[in-house]
VOKOLMAR-681709 format. One record per residue: y, z, x of N, C-alpha, C, O, CB in turn; residue in one letter. Coordinates in steps of 0.2 Angstrom, whole numbers. Atoms other than C-alpha are relative to their C-alpha. Glycine has a CB too. Layout:
<atoms>
@nc2: Y	nc3: Z	nc1: X	cac2: Y	cac3: Z	cac1: X	cc2: Y	cc3: Z	cc1: X	oc2: Y	oc3: Z	oc1: X	cbc2: Y	cbc3: Z	cbc1: X	rest: a
...
</atoms>
This chain:
<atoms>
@nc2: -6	nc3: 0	nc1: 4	cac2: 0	cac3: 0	cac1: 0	cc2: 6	cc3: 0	cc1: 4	oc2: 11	oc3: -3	oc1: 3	cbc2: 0	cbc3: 6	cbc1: -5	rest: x
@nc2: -5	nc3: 1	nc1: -4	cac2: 11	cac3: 2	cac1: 13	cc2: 1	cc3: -6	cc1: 5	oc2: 5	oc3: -10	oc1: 5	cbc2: 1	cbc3: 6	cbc1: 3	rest: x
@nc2: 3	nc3: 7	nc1: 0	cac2: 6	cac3: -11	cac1: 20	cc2: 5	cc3: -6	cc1: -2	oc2: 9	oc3: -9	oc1: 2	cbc2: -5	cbc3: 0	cbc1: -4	rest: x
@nc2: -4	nc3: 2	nc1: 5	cac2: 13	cac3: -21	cac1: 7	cc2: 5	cc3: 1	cc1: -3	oc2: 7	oc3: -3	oc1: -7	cbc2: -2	cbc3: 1	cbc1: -3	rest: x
@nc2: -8	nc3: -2	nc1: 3	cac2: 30	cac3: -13	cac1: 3	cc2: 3	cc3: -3	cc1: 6	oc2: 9	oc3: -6	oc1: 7	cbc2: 1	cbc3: 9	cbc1: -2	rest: x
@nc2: -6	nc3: 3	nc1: -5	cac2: 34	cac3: -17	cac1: 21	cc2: 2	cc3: -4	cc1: 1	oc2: 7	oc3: -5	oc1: 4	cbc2: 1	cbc3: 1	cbc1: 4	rest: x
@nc2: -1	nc3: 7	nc1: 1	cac2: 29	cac3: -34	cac1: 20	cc2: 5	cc3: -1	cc1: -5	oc2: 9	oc3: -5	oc1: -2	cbc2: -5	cbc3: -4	cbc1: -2	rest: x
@nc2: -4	nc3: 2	nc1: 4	cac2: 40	cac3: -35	cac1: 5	cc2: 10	cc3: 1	cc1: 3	oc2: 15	oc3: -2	oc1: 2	cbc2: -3	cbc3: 3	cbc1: -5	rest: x
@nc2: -8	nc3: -1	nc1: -3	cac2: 55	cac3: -28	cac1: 13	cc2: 3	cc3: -5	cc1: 6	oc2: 9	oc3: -7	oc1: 7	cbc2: -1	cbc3: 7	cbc1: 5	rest: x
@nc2: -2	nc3: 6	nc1: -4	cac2: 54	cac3: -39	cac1: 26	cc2: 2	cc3: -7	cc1: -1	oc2: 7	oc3: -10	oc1: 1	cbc2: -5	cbc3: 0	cbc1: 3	rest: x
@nc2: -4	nc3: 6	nc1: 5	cac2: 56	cac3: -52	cac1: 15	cc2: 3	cc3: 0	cc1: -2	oc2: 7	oc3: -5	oc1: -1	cbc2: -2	cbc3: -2	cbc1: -5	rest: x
@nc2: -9	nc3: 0	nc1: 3	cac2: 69	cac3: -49	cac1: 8	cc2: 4	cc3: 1	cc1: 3	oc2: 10	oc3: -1	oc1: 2	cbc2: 3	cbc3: 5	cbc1: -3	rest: x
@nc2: -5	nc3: -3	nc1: -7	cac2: 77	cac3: -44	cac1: 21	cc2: 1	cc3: -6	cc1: 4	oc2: 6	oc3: -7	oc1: 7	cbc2: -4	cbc3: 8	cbc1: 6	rest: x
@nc2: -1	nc3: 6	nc1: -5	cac2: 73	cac3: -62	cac1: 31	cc2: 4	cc3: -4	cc1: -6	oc2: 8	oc3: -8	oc1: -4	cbc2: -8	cbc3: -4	cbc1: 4	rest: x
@nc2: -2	nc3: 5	nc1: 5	cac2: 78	cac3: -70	cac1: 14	cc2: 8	cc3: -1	cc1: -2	oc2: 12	oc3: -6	oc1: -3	cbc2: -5	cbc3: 1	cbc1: -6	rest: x
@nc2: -6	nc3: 0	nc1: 1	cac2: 94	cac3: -63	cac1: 11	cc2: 5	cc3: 0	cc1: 8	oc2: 11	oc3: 2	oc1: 8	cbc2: 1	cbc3: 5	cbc1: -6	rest: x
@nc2: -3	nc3: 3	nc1: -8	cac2: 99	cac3: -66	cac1: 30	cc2: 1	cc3: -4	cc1: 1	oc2: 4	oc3: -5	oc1: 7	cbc2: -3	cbc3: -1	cbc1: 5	rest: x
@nc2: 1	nc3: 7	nc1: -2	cac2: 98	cac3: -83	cac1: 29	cc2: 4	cc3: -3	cc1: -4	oc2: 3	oc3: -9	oc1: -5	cbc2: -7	cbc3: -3	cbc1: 0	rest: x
@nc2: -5	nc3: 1	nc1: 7	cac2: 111	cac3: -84	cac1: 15	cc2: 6	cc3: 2	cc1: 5	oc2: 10	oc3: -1	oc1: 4	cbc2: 0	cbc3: 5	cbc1: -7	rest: x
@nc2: -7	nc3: 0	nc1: -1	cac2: 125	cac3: -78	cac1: 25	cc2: 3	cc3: -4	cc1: 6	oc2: 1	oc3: -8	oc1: 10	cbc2: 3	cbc3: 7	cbc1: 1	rest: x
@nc2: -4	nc3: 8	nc1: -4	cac2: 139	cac3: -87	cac1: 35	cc2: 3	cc3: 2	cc1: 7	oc2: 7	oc3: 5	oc1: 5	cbc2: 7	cbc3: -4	cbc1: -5	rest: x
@nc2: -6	nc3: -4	nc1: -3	cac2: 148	cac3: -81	cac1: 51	cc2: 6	cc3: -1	cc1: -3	oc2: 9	oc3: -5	oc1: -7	cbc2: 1	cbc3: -1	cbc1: 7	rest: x
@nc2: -9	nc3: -2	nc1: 4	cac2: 166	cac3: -74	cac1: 48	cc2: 5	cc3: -6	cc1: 6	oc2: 5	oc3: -9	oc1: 11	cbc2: 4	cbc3: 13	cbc1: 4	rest: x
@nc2: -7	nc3: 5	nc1: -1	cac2: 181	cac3: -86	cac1: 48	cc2: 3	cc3: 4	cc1: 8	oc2: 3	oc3: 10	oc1: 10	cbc2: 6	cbc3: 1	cbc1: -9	rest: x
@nc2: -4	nc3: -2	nc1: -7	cac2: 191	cac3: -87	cac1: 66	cc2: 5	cc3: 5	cc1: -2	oc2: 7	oc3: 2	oc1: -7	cbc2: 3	cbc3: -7	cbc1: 4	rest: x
@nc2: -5	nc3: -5	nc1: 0	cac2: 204	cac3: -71	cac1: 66	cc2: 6	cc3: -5	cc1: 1	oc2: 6	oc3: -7	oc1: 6	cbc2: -2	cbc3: 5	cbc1: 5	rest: x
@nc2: -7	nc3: 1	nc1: -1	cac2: 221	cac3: -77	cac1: 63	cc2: 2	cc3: -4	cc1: 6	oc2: 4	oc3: -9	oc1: 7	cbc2: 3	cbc3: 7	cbc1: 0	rest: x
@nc2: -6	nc3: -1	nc1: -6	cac2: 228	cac3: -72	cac1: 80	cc2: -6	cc3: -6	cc1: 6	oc2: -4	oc3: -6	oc1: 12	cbc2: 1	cbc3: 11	cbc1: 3	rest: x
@nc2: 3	nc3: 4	nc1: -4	cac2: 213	cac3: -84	cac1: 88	cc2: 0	cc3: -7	cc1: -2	oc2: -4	oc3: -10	oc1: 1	cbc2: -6	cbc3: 1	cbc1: 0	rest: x
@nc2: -3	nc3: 7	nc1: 5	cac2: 220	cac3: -101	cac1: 78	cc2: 2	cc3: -5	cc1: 5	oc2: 7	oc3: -2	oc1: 8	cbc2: 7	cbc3: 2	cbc1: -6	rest: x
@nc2: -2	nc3: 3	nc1: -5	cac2: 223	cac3: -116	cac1: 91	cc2: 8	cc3: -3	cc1: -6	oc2: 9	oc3: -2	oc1: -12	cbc2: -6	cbc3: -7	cbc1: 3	rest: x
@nc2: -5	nc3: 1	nc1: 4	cac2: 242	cac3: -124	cac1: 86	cc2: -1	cc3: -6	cc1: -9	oc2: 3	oc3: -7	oc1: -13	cbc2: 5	cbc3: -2	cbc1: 6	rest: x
@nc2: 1	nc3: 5	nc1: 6	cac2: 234	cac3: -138	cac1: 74	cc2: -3	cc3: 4	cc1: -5	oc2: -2	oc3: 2	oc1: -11	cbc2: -5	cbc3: -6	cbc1: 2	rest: x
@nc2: 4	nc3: -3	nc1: 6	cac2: 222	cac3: -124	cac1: 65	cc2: 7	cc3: 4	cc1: -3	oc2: 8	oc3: 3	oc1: -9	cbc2: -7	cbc3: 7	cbc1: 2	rest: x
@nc2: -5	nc3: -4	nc1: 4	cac2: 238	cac3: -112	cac1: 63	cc2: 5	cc3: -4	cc1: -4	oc2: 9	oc3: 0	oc1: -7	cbc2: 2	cbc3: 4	cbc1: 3	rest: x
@nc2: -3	nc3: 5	nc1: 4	cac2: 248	cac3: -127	cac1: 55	cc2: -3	cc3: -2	cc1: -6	oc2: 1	oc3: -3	oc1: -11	cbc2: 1	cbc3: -6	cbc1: 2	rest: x
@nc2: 5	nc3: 1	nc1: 6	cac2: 232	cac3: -129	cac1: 43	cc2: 2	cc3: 7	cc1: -2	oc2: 4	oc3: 5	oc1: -8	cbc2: -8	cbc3: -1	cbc1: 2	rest: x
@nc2: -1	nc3: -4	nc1: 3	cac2: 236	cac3: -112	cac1: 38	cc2: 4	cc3: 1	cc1: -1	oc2: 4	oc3: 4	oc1: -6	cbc2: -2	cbc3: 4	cbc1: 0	rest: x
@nc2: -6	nc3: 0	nc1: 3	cac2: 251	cac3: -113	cac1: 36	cc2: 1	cc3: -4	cc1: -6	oc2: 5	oc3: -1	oc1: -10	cbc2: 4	cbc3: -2	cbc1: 3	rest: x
@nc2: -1	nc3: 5	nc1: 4	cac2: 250	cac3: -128	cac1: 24	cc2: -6	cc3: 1	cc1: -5	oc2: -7	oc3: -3	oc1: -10	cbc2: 1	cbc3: -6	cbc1: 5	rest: x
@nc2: 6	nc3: -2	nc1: 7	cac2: 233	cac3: -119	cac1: 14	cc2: 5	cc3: 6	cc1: -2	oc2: 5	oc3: 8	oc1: -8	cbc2: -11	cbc3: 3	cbc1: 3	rest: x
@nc2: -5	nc3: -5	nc1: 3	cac2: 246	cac3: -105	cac1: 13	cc2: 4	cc3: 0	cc1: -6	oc2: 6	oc3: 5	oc1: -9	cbc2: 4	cbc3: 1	cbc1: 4	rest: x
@nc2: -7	nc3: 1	nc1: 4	cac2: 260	cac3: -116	cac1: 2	cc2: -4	cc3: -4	cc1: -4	oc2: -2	oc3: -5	oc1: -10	cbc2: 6	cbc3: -4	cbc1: 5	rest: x
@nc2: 1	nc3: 4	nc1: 4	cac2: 249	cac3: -128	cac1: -4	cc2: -7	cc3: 0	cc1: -5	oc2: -8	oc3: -2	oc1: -11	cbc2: 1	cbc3: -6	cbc1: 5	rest: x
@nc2: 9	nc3: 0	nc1: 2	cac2: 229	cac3: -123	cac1: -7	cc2: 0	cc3: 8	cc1: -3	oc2: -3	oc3: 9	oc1: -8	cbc2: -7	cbc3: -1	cbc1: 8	rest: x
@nc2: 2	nc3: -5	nc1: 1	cac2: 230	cac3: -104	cac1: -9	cc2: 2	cc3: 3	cc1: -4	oc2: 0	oc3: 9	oc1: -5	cbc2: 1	cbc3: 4	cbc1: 4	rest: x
@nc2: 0	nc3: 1	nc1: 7	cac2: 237	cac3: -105	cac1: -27	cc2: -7	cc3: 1	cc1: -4	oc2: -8	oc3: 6	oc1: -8	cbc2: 1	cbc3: -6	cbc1: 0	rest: x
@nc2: 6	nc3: 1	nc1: 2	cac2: 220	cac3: -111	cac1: -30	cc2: -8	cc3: 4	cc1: 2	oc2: -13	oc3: 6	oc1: -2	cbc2: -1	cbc3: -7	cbc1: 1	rest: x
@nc2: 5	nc3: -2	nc1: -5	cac2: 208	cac3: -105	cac1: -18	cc2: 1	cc3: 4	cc1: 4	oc2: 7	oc3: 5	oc1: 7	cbc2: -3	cbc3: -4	cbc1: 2	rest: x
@nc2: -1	nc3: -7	nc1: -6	cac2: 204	cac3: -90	cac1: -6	cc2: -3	cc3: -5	cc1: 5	oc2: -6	oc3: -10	oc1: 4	cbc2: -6	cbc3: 11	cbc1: -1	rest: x
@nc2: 2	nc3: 1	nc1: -6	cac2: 200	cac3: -93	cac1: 11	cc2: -2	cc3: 3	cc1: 6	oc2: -5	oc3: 1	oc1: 11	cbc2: 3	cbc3: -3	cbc1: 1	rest: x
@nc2: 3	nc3: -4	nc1: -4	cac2: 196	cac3: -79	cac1: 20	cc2: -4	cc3: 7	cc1: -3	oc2: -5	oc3: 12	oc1: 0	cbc2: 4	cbc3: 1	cbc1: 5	rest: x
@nc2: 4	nc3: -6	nc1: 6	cac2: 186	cac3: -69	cac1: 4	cc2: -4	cc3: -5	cc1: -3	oc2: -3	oc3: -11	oc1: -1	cbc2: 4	cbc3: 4	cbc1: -7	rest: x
@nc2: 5	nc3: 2	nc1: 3	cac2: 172	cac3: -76	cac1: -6	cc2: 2	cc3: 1	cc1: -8	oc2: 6	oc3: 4	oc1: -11	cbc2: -6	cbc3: 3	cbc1: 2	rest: x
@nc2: -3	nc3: -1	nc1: 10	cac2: 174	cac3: -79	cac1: -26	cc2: 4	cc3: -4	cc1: -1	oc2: 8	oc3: -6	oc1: 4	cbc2: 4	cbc3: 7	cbc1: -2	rest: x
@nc2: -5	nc3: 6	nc1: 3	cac2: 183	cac3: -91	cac1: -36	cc2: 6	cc3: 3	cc1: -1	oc2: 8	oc3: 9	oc1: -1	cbc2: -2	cbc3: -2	cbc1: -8	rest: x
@nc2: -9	nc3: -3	nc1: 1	cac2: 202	cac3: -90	cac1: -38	cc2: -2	cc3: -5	cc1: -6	oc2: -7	oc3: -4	oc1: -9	cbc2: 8	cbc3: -1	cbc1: 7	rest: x
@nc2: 0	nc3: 4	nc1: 7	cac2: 206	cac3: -105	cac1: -51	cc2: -6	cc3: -6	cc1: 3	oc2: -9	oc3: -10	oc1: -1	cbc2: 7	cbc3: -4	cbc1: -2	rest: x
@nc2: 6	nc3: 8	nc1: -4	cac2: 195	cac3: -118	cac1: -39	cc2: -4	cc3: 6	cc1: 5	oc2: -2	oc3: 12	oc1: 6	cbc2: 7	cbc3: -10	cbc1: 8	rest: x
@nc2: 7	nc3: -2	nc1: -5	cac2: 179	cac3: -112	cac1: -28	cc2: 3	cc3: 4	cc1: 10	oc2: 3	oc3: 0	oc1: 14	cbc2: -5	cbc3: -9	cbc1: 2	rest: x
@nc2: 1	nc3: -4	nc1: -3	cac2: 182	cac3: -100	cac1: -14	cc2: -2	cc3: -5	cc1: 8	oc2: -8	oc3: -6	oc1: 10	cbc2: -4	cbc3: 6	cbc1: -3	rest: x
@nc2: 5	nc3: 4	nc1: -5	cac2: 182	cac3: -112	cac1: 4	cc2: -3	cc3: 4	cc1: 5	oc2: -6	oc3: 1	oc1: 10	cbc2: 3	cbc3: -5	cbc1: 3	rest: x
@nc2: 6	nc3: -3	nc1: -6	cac2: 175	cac3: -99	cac1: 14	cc2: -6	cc3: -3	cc1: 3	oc2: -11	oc3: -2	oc1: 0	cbc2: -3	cbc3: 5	cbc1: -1	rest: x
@nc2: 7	nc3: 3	nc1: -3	cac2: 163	cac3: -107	cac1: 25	cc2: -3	cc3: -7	cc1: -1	oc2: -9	oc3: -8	oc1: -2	cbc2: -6	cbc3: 4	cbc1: -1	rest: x
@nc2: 1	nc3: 6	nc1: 3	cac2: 165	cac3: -123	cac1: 19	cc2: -3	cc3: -5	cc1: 0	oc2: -6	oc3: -9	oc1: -3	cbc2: 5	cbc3: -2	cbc1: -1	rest: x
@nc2: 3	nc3: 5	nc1: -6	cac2: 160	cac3: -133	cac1: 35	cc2: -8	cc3: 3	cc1: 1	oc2: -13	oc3: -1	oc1: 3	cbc2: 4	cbc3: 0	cbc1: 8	rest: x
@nc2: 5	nc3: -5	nc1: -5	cac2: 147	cac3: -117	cac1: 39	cc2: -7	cc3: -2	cc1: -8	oc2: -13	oc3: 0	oc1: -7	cbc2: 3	cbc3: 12	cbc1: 2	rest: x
@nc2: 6	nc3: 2	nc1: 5	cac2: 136	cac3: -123	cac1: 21	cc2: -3	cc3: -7	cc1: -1	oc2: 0	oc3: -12	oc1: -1	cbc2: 1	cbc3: 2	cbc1: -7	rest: x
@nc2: 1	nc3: 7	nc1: -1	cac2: 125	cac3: -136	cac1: 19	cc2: 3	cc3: -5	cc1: -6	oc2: 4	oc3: -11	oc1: -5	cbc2: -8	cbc3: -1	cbc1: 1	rest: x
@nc2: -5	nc3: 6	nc1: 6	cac2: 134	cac3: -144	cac1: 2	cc2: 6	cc3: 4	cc1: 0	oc2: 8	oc3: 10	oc1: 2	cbc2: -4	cbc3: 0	cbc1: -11	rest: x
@nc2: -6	nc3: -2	nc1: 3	cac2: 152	cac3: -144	cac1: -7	cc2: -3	cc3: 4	cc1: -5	oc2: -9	oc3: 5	oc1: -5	cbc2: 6	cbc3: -6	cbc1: -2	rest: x
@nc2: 2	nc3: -4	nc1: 7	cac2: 151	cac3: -133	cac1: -24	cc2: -4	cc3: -9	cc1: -6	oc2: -8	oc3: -8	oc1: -11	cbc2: 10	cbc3: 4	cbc1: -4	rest: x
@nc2: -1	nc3: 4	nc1: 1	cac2: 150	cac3: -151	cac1: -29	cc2: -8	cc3: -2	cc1: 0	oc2: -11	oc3: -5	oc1: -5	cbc2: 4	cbc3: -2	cbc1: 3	rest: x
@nc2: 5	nc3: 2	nc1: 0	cac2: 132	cac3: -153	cac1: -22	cc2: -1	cc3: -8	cc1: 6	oc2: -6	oc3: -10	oc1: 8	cbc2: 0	cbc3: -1	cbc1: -7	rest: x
@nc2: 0	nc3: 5	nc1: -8	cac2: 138	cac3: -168	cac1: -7	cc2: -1	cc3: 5	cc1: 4	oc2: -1	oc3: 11	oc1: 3	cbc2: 7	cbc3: -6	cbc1: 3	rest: x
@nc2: -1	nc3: -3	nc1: -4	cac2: 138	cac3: -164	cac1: 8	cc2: 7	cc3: 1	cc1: 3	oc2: 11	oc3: -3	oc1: 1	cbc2: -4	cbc3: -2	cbc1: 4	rest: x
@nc2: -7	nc3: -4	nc1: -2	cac2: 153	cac3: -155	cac1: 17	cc2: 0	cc3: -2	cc1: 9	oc2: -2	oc3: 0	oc1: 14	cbc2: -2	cbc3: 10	cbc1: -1	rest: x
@nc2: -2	nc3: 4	nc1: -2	cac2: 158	cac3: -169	cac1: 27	cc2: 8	cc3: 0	cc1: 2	oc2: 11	oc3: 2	oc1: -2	cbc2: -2	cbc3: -5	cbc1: -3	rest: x
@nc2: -7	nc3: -1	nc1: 4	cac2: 177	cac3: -170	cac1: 32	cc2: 2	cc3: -6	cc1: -2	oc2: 8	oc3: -6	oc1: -4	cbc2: 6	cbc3: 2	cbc1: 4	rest: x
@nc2: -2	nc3: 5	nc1: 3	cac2: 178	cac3: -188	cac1: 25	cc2: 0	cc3: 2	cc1: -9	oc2: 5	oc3: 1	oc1: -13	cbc2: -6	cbc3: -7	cbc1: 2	rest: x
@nc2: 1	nc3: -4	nc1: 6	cac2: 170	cac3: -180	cac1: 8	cc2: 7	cc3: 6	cc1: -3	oc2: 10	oc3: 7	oc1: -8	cbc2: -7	cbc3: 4	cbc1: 3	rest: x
@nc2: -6	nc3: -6	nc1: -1	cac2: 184	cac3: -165	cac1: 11	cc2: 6	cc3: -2	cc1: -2	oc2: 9	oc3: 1	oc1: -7	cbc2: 1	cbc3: 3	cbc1: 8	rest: x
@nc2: -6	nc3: 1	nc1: -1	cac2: 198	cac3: -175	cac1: 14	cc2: 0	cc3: -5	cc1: -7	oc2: 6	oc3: -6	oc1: -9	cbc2: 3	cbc3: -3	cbc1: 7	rest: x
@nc2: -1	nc3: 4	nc1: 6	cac2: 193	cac3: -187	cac1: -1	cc2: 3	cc3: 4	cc1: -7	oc2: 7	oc3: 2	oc1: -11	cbc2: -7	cbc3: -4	cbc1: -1	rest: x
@nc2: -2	nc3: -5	nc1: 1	cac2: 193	cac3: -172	cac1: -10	cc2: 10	cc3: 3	cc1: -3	oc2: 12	oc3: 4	oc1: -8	cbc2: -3	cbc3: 2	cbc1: 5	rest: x
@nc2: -7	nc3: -3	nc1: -1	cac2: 212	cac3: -166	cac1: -5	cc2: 2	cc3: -6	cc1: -1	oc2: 5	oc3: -6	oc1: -6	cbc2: 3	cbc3: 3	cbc1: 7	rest: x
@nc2: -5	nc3: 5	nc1: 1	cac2: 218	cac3: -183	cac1: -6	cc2: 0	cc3: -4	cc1: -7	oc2: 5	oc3: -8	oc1: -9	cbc2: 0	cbc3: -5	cbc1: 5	rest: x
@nc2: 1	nc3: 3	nc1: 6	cac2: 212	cac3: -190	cac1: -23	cc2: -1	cc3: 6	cc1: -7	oc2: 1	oc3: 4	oc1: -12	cbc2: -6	cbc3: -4	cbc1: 2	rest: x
@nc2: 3	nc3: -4	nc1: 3	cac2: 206	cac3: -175	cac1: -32	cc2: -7	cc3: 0	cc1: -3	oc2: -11	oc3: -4	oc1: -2	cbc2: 3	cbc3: 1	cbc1: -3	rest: x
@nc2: 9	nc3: -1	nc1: 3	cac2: 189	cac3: -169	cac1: -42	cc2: 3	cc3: 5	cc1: -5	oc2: 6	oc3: 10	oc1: -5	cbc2: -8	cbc3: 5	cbc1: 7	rest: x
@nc2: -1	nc3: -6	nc1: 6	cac2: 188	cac3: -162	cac1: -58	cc2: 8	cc3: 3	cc1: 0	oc2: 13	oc3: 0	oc1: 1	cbc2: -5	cbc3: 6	cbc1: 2	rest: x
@nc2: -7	nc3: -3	nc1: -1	cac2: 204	cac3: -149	cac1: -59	cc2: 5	cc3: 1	cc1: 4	oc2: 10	oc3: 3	oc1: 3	cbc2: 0	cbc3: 4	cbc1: 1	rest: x
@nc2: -4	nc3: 1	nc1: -5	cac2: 208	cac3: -153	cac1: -42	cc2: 6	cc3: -4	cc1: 1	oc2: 4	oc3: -10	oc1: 2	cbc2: -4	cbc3: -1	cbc1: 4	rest: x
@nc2: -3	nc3: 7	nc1: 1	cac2: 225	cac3: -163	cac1: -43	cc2: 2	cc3: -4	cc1: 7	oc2: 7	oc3: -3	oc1: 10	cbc2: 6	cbc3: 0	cbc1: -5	rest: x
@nc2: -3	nc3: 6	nc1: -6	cac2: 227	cac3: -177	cac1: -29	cc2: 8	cc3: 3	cc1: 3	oc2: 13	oc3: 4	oc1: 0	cbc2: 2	cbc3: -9	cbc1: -5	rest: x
@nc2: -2	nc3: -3	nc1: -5	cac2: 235	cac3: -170	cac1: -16	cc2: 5	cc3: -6	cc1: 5	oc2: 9	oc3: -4	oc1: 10	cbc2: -6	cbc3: 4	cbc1: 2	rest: x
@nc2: -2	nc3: 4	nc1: -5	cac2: 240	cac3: -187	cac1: -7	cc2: 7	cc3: -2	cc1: 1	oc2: 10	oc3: -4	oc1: 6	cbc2: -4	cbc3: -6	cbc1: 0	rest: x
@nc2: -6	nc3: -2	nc1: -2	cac2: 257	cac3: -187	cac1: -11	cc2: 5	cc3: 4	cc1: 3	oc2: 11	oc3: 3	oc1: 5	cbc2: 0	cbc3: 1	cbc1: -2	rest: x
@nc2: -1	nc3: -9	nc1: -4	cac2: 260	cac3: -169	cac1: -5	cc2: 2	cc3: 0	cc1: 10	oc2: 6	oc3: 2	oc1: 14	cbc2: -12	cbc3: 5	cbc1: -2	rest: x
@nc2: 3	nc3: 0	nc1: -8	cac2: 250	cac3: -172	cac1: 11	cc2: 1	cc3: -6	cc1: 5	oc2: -2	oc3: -11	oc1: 2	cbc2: -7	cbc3: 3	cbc1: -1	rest: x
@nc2: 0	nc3: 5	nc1: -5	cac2: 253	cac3: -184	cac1: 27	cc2: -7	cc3: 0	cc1: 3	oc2: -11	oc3: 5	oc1: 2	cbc2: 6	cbc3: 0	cbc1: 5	rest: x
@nc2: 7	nc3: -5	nc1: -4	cac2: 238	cac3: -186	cac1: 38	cc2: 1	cc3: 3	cc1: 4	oc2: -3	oc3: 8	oc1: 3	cbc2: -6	cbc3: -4	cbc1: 3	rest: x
@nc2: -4	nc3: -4	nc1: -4	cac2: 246	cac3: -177	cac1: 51	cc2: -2	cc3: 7	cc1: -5	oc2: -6	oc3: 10	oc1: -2	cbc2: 8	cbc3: -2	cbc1: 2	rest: x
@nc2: 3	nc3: -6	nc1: 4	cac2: 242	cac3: -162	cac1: 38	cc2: -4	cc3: 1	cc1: -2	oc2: -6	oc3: 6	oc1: -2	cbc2: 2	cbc3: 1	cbc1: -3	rest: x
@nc2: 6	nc3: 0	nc1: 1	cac2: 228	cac3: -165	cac1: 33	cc2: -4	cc3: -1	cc1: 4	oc2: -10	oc3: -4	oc1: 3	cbc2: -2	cbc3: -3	cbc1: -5	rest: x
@nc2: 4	nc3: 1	nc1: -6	cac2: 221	cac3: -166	cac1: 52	cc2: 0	cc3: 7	cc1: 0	oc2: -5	oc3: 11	oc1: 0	cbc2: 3	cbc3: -4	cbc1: 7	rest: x
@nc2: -1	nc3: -7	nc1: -3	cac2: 229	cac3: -150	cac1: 54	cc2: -3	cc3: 4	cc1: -5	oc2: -5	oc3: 10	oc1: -4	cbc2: 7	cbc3: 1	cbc1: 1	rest: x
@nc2: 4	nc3: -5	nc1: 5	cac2: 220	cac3: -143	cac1: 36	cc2: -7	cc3: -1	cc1: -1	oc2: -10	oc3: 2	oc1: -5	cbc2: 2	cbc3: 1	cbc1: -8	rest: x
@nc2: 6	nc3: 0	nc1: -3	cac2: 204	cac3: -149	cac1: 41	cc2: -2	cc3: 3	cc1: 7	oc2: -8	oc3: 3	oc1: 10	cbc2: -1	cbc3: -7	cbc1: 1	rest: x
@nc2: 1	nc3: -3	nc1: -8	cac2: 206	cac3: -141	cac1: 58	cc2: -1	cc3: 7	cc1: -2	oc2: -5	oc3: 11	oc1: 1	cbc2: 9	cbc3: 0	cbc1: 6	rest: x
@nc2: -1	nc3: -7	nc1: -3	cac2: 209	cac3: -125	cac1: 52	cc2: -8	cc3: 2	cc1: -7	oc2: -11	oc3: 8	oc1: -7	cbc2: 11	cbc3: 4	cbc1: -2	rest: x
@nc2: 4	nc3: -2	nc1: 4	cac2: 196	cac3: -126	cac1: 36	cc2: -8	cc3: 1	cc1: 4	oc2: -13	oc3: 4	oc1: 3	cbc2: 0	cbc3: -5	cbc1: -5	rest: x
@nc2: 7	nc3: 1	nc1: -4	cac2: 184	cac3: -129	cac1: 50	cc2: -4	cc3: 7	cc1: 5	oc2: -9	oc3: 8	oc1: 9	cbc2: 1	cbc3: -6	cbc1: 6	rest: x
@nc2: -1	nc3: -5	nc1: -3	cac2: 189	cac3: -111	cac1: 56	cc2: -2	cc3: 6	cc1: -4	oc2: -2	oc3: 11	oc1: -3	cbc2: 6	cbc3: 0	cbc1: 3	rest: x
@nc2: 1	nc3: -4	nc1: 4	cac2: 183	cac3: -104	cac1: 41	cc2: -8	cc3: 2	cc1: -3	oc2: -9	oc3: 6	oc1: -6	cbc2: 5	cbc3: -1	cbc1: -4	rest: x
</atoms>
């Protein structure tokens, strides 16, 4: 019997291990193109979405956006996929390519990649 409880523990224990993500780069470790990305998910995304917590705001939480193997979407988490995404929109999301030059959306692909 014990035996058996601690096989089970173990399982679980390997299973929900394999679910999580490492932690987003610290702030104060940001090269100047990631901290332009945060500047610009600061004004323009964080309305919608958290980025260094988990959980929905009004749109999907990008924590670890790059570090999972799909979008919420179910593609893969590509930054062609990403940026088609920011510049066209999906669902609720509204098209962003007005907003954004590519020069900024190098720099909010830099910094999403830090998270």
């Amino acid at each position: 019997m014990k035996r058996r409880t601690l096989l089970l523990a173990l399982a679980t224990a390997g299973l929900t291990g394999c679910h999580s993500t490492p932690p987003p780069t610290p702030l104060a470790n940001l090269n100047p193109e990631q901290n332009r990305g945060h500047q610009l998910f600061e004004t323009r995304c964080a309305v919608c979405h958290y980025d260094r917590q988990s959980g929905s705001l009004h749109g999907p939480s990008l924590l670890g956006v790059f570090k999972k193997p799909a979008l919420p979407s179910g593609a893969a988490a590509t930054d062609e996929r990403v940026s088609a995404t920011i510049l066209h929109g999906r669902n609720n999301m509204p098209a962003m390519a007005n907003v954004v030059d590519q020069d900024d959306l190098n720099d909010l692909l830099a910094y999403l990649h830090t998270l």
